[in-house]
C-alpha positions as CSV (number, residue, x, y, z in Angstrom):
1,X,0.0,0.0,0.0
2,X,2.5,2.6,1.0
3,X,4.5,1.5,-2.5
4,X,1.4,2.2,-4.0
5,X,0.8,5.5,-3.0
6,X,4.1,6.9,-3.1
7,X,4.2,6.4,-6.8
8,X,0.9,7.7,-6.7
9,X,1.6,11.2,-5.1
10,X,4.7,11.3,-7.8
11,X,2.3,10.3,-10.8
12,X,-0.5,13.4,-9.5
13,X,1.4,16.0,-7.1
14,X,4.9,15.9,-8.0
15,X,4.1,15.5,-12.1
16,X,2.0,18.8,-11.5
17,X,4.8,20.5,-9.9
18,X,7.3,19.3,-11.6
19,X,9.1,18.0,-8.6
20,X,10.1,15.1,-10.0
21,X,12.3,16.6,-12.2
22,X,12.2,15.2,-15.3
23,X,15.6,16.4,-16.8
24,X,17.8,13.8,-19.2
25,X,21.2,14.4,-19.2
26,X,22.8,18.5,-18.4
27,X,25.3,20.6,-20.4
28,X,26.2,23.3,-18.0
29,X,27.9,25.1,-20.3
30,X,28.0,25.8,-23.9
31,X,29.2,28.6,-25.0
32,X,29.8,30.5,-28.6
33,X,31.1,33.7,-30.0
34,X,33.8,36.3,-29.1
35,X,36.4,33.3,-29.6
36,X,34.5,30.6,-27.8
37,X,32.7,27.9,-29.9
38,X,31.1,24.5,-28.8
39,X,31.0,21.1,-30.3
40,X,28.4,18.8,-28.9
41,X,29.1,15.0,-29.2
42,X,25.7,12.4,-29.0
43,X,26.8,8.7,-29.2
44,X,24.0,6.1,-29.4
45,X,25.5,3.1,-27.6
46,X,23.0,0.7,-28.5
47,X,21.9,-1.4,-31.2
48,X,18.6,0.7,-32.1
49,X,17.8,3.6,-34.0
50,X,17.4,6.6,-31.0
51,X,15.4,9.6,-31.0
52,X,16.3,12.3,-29.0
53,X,16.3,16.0,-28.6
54,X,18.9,18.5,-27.5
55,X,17.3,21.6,-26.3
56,X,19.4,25.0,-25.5
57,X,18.5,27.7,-23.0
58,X,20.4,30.9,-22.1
59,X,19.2,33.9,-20.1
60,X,16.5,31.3,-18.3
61,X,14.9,31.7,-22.0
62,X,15.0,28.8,-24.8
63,X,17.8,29.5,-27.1
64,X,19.2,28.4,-30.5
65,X,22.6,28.3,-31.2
66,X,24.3,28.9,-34.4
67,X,24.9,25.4,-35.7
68,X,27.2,24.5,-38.7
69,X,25.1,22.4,-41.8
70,X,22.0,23.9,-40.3
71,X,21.0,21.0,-38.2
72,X,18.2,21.0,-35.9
73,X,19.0,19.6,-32.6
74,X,15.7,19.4,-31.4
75,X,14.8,16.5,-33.6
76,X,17.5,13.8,-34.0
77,X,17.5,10.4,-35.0
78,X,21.0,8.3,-34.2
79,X,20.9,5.7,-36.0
80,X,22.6,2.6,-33.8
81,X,26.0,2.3,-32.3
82,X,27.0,6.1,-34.1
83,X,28.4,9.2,-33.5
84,X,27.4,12.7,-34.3
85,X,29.0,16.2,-33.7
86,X,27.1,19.3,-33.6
87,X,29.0,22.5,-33.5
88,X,28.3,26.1,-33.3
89,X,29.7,28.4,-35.3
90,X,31.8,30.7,-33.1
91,X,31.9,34.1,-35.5
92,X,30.2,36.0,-33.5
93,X,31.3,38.8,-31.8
94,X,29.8,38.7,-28.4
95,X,30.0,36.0,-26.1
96,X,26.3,34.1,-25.3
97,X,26.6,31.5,-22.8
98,X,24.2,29.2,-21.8
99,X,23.4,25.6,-20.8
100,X,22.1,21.8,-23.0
101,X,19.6,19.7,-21.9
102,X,19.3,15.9,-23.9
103,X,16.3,14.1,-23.0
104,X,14.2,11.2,-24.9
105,X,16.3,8.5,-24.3
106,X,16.9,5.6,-22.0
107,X,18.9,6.3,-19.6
108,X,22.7,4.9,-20.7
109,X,21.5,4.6,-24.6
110,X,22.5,8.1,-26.0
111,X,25.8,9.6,-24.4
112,X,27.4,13.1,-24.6
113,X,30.3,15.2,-24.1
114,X,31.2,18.6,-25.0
115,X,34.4,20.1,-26.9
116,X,34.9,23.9,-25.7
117,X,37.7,25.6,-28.1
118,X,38.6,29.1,-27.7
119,X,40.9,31.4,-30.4
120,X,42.4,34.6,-29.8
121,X,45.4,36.5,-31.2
122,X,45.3,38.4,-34.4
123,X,45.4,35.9,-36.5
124,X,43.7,33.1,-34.6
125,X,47.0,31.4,-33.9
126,X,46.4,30.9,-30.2
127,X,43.8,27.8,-29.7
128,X,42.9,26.0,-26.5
129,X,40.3,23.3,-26.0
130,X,38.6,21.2,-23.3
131,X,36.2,18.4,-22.6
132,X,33.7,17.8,-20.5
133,X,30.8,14.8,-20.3
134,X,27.0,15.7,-20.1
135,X,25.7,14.7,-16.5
136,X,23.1,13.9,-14.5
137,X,21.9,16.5,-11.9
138,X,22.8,16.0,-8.2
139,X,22.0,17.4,-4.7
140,X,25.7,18.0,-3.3
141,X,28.4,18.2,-5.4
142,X,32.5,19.0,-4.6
143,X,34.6,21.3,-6.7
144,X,38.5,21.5,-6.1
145,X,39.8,25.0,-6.7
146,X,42.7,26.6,-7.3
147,X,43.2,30.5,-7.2
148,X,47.1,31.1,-6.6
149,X,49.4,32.6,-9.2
150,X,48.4,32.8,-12.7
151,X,45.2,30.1,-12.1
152,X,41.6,30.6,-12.0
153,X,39.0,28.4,-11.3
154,X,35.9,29.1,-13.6
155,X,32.8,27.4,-12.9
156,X,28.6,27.3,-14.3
157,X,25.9,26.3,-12.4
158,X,22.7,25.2,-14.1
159,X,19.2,24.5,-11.9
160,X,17.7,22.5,-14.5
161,X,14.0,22.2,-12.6
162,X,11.0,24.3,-13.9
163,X,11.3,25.8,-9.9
164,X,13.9,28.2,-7.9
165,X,16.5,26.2,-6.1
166,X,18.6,27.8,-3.5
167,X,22.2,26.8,-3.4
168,X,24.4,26.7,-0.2
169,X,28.3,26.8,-0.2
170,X,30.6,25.6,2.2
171,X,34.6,26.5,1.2
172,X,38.0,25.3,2.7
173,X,41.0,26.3,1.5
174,X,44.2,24.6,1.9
175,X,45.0,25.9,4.9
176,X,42.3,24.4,7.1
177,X,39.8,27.7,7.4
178,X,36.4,27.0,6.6
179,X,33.9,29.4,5.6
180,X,30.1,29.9,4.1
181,X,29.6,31.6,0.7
182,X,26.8,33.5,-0.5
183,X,24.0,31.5,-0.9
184,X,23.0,31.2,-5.2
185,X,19.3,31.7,-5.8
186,X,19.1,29.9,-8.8
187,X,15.9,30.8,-11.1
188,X,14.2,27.9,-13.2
189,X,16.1,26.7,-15.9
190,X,18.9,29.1,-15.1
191,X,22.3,29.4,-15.3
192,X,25.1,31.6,-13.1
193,X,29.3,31.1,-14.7
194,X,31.3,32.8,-12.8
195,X,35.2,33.0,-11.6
196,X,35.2,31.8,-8.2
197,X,37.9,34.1,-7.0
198,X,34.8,36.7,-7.9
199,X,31.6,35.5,-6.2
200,X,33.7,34.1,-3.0
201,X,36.7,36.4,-2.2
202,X,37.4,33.7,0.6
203,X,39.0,32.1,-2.7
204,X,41.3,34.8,-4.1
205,X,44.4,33.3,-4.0
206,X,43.9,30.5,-2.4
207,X,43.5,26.5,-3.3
208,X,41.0,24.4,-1.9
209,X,37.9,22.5,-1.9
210,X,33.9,23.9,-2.3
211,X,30.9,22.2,-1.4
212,X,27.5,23.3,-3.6
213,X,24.5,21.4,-1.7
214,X,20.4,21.9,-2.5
215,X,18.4,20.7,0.4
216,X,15.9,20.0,-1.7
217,X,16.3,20.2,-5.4
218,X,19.1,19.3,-7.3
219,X,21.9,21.7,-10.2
220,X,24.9,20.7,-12.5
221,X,28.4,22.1,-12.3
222,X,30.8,22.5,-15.1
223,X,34.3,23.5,-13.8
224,X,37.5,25.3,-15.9
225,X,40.9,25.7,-15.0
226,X,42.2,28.6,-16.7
227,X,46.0,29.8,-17.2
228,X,46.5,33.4,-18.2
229,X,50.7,33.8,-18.4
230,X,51.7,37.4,-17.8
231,X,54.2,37.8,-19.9
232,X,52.3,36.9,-22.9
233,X,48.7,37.3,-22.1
234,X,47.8,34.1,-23.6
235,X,44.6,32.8,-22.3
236,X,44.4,28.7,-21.8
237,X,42.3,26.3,-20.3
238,X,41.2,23.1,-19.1
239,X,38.0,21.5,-17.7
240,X,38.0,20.1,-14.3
241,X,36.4,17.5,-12.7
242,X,33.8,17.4,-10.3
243,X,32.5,14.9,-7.7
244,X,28.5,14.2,-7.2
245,X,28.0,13.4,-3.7
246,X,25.0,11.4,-1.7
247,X,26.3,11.8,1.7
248,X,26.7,14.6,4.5
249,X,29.0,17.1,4.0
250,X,32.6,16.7,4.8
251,X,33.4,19.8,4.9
252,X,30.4,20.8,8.0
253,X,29.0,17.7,9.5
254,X,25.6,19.0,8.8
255,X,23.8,20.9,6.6
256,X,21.7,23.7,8.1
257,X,18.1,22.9,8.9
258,X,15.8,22.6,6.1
259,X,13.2,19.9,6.6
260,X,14.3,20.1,10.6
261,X,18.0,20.0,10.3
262,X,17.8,16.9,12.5
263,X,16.0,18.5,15.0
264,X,13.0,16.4,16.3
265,X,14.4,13.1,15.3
266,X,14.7,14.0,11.6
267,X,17.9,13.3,10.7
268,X,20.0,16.1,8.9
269,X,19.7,16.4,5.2
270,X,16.6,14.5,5.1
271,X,13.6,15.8,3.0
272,X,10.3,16.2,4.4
273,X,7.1,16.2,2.5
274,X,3.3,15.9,3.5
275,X,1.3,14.1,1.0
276,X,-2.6,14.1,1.4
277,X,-5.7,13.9,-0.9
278,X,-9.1,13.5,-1.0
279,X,-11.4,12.4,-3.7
280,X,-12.8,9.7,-6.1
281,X,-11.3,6.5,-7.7
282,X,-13.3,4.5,-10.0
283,X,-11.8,1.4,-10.5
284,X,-13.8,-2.1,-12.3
285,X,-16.9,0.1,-11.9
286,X,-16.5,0.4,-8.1
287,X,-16.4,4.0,-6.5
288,X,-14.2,4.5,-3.7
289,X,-14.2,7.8,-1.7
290,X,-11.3,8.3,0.6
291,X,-9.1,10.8,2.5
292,X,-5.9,10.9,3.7
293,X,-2.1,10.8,3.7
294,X,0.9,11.1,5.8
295,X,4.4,13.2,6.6
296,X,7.6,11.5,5.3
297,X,10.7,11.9,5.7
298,X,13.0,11.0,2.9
299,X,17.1,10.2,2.5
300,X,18.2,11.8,-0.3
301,X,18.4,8.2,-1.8
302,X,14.9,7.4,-0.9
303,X,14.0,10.7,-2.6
304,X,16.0,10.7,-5.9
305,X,14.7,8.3,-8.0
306,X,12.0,10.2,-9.9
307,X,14.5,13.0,-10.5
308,X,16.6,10.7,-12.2
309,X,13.9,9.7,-14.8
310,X,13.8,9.7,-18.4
311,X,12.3,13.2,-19.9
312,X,9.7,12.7,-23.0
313,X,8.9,16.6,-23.5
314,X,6.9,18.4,-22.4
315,X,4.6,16.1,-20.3
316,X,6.0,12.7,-19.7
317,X,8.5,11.1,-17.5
318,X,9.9,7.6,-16.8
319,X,11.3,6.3,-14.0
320,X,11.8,3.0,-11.9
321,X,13.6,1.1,-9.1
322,X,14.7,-2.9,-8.1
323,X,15.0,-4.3,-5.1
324,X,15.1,-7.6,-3.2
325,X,12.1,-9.3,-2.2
326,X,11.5,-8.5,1.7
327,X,14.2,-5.0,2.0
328,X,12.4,-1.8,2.2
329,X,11.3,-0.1,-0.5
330,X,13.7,2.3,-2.1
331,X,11.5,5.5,-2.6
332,X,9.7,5.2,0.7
333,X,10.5,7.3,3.8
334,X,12.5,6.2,6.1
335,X,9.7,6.8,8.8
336,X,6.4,9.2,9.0
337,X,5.9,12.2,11.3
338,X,3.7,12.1,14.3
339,X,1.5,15.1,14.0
340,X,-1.0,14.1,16.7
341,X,-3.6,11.2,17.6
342,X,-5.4,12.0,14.8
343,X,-6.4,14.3,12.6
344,X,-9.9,16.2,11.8
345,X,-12.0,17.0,8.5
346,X,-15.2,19.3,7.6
347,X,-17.3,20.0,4.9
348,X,-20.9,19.9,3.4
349,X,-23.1,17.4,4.4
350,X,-23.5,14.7,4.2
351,X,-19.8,14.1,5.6
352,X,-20.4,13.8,9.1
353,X,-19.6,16.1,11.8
354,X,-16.5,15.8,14.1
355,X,-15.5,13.6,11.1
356,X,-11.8,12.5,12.2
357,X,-8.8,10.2,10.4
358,X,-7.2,8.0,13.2
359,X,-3.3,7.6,13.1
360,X,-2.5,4.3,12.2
361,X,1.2,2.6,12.4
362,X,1.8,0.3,9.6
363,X,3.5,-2.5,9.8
364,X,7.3,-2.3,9.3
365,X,6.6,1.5,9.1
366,X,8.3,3.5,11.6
367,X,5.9,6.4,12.6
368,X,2.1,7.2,12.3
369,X,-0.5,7.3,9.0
370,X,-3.7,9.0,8.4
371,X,-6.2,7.3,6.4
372,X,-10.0,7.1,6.3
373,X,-12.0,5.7,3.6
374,X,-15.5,7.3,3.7
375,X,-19.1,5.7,3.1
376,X,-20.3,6.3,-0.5
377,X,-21.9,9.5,-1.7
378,X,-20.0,11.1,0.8
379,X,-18.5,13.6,-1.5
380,X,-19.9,16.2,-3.2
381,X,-18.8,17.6,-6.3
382,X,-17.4,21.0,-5.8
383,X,-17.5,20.9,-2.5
384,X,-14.1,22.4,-0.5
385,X,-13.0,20.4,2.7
386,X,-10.9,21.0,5.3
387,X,-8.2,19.1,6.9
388,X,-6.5,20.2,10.0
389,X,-4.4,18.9,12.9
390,X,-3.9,19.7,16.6
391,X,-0.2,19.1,16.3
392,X,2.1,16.3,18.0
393,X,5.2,15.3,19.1
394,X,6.9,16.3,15.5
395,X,4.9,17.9,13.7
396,X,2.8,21.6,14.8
397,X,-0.9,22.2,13.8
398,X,-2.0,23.2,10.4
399,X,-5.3,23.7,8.5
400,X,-5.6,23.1,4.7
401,X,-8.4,23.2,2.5
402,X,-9.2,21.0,-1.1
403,X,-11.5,22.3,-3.2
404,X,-13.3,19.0,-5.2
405,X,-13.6,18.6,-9.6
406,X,-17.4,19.6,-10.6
407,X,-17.1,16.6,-12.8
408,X,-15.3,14.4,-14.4
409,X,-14.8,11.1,-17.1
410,X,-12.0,9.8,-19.0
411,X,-11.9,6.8,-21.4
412,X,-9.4,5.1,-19.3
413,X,-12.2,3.0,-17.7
414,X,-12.8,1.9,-21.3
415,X,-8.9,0.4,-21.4
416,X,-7.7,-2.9,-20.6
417,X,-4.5,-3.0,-22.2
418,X,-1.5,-0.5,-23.3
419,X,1.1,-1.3,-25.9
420,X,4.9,-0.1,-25.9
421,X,4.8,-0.1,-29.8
422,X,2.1,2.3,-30.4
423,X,0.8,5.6,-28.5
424,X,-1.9,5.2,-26.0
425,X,-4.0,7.8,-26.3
426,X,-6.3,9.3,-23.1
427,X,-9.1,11.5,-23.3
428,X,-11.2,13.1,-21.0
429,X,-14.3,15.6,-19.9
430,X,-14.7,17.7,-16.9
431,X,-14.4,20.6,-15.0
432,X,-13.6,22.4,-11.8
433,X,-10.2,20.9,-12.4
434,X,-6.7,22.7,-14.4
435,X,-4.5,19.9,-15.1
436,X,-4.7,15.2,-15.9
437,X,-1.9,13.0,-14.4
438,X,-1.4,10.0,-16.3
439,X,0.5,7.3,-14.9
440,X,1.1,3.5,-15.8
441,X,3.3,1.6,-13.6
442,X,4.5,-2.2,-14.7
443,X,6.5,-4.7,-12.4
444,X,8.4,-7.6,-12.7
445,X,10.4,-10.4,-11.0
446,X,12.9,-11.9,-11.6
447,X,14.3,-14.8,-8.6
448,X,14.3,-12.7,-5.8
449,X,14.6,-8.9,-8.0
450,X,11.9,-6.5,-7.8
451,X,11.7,-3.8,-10.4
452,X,8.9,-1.4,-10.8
453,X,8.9,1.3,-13.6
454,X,7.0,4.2,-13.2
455,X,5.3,6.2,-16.5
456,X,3.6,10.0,-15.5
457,X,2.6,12.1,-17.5
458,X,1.2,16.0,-16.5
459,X,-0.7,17.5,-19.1
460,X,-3.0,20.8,-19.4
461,X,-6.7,20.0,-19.2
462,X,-7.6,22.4,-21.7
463,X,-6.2,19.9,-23.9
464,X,-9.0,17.8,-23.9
465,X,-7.0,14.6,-24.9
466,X,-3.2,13.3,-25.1
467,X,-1.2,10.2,-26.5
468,X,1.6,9.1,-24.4
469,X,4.2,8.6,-26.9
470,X,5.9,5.3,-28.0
471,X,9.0,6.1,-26.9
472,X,8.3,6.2,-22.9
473,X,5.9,3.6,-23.1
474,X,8.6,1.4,-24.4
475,X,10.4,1.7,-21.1
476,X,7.7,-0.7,-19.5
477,X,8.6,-4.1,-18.8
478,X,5.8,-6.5,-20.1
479,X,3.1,-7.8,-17.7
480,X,-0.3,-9.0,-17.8
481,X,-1.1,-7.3,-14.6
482,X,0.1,-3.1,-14.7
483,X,-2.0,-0.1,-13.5
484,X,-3.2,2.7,-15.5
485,X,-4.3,5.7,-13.3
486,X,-5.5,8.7,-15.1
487,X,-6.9,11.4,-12.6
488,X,-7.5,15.6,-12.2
489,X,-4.8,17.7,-10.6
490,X,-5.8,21.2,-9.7
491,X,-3.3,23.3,-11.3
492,X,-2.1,23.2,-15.2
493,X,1.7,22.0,-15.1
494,X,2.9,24.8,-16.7
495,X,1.8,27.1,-14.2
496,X,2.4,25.2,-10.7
497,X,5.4,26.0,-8.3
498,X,6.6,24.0,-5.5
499,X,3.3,22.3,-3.3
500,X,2.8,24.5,-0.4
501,X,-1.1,23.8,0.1
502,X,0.3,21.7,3.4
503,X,3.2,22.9,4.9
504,X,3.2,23.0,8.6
505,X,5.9,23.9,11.1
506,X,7.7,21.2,12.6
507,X,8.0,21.2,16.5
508,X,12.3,21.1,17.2
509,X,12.5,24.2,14.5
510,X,11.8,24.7,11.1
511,X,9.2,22.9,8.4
512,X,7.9,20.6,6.3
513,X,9.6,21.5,2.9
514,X,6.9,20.2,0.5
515,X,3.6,19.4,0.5
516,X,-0.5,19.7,-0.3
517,X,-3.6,18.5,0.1
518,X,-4.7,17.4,-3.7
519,X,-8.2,17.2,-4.5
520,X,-8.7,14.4,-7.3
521,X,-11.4,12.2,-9.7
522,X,-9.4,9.3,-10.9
523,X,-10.3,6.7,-12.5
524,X,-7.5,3.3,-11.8
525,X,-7.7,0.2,-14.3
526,X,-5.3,-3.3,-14.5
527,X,-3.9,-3.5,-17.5
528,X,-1.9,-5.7,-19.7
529,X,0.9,-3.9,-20.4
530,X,2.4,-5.8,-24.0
């Protein structure tokens, strides 16, 4: 059950908000003009034709580079096991920086790497180049600097997520002294390049190591080492690596409180979210109404995996986890927040008064849930509810309110089956309601392996009807016995921020980072998945 309704709240409530970020793999730098030109390298390692899509931004705004031969990079085909090099053209005068973003394919299949070259002199007889591979986004990652005599260390930072991400930055130079930097409030799809000797003076002259962290949300980091010799004035450079991290800092044992900075029996670094709904699901012609939810609190680990999906733009996402039979499952929380005996809803009639939701501990659950399934015809369409809670030993009070769909139908309860060789297309009717999740989740084992992929899709309702495309649907495993969910979300996708519906404080300091109360009709089917 609590499987269940994790991926659940990522199919609805984080495809709405984009929270699980669908990004592919991250240039965080490409830059052209003023001497500087870019070569983008795509390699499709397998044995099938790939489609993908490179797509540029700069400025936080979509961008289009000047390409030699005129390609397109948002439409490409690879054909299998091949190689193909895009580069810009580099004439122009001024410098325009800005990042790469390669989604559409498996993860592993298509592989990239940049080639940075920069000319100067008056004749162009001064050239320097560097490499650097595509990458994955992270929450914490290291950068080794070095700032003394002629060397600079250059770096960009990308926040690849639709949302604002705030950066924190722990330094130590090779002398032992640690310090903070300034924070980086990094817009959606943004960038920052800087020198580092620049944003933190700490640096200037020094050698050392930096820590970027996002508690939550997660960046990219590209990282120069640049050489300008005084005598001549000759510019050079190199790239530089830098190291993705999953634990706690080793720079400050902690990070500073975010989701309760350890405070309260959270542990530091974890990520806390509160994820209730109320509403309708229709599932073999049965109509259950229901309520509830609880307050996680996640490892980074346990709350990475749908941000390491696979991107289909603009809607889709695909991602999945294995695990032995019998170990806990690798996306749940490590335990749920106490926020009192139980907890209290109210509405029009004919839900009852003094209406409560008892907290119940599930087995092999650490920590308290809040469910109640109501009698039938409970609901009324339209109606708002709210849910509220008198605070306990972890969590403070809070109040939240839901307001239902007026109506709604989709032709999901019309399908029994879903092919990965052919779009599966889902309409629906309705209103009251701003946005349609789409999820189909398949599983399989194998001996003792568990592996569960995860297909969500967040579309505008005004749309009226959608085909999931081929290409993430062919990332389900076969089975006769998958789930196809399609349901309202209250907000478009393209216009949602971070869920803050249902953020309470937490009692040791601080508060929950993320969280709502989602109204939804849904209508939940088993599938064959072929």
């Amino acid at each position: 059950m609590k499987n269940t309704l994790r991926n659940l709240i990522c199919t609805s409530l984080f495809a709405v908000t984009s929270l699980c970020a669908q990004q592919g793999l991250v240039i965080p730098q490409v830059a052209d003009g003023d001497g500087w030109a870019s070569t983008i390298v795509l390699t499709n390692t397998t044995a099938d034709t790939s489609q993908v899509s490179l797509v540029f931004y700069s400025g936080g705004q979509a961008w289009t580079p000047p390409f030699l031969d005129g390609v397109n990079p948002a439409s490409l085909s690879l054909p299998a096991a091949s190689t193909l090099f895009i580069s810009t053209t580099g004439t122009a005068k001024i410098l325009t920086q800005g990042w790469a973003e390669l989604t559409g394919a498996a993860a592993g299949a298509v592989v990239a790497y940049v080639i940075y070259t920069y000319t100067s002199g008056p004749n162009g007889q001064n050239t320097s180049q560097g490499t650097a591979q595509a990458v994955t986004t992270a929450s914490r990652i290291l950068v080794p600097f070095d700032n003394t005599g002629n060397l600079a260390t250059e770096i960009a930072v990308v926040n690849p997520n639709p949302s604002q991400v705030s950066i924190q930055v722990n330094l130590k130079t090779s002398d032992g002294t640690v310090s903070t930097g300034t924070t980086l409030t990094m817009a959606g799809e943004g960038q920052m390049a800087f020198a580092m000797a620049t944003q933190f003076p700490a640096t200037k002259g020094q050698s050392g190591l930096a820590e970027f962290y996002a508690n939550p949300g997660s960046f990219a980091i590209i990282a120069l080492q640049a050489n300008t010799n005084p005598a001549t004035n000759v510019f050079s450079f190199t790239t530089a690596p830098v190291y993705p991290q999953t634990t706690e800092s080793p720079i400050i044992s902690s990070s500073p409180a975010g989701g309760g900075g350890g405070g309260g029996a959270i542990p530091a670094g974890d990520i806390t979210f509160a994820g209730f709904s109320i509403g309708k699901i229709t599932s073999a012609g049965i109509v259950t109404e229901s309520v509830g939810g609880d307050f996680g609190a996640y490892t980074p680990q346990a709350w990475d995996p749908p941000y390491e999906g696979t991107k289909f733009a603009p809607y889709c996402n695909v991602w999945g986890v294995s695990y032995t039979l019998g170990q806990p499952f690798p996306a749940a929380p490590g335990f749920y927040l106490d926020a009192g005996p139980s907890l209290s809803l109210s509405g029009p009639p004919p839900l009852a008064a003094n209406t409560t939701l008892p907290a119940a501990n599930i087995p092999n659950f650490v920590g308290p849930d809040y469910l109640l399934q109501l009698p039938q015809n409970t609901l009324v369409d339209g109606g708002t509810y709210t849910l509220s809670g008198p605070g306990g030993t972890q969590v403070d009070s809070f109040k939240a309110s839901a307001t239902l769909p007026l109506s709604f139908s989709t032709n999901a309860s019309e399908i029994n089956s879903v092919s990965r060789s052919q779009p599966l297309t889902i309409s629906w009717t309705g209103s009251g309601f701003e946005g349609i999740t789409i999820g189909v989740i398949g599983s399989t084992l194998s001996g003792a392996t568990f592996t569960e992929k995860v297909l969500s899709c967040a579309v505008p309702a005004s749309l009226g009807t959608y085909s999931v495309p081929t290409l993430a649907l062919s990332l389900l495993p076969a089975t006769p016995a998958g789930t196809l969910t399609v349901g309202t979300l209250p907000a478009a996708p393209a216009t949602s921020g971070p869920p803050a519906t249902l953020t309470p404080g937490l009692a040791a300091g601080g508060k929950i980072q993320y969280g709502a109360f989602t109204p939804s009709y849904a209508v939940a089917q088993i599938v064959a998945i072929q």
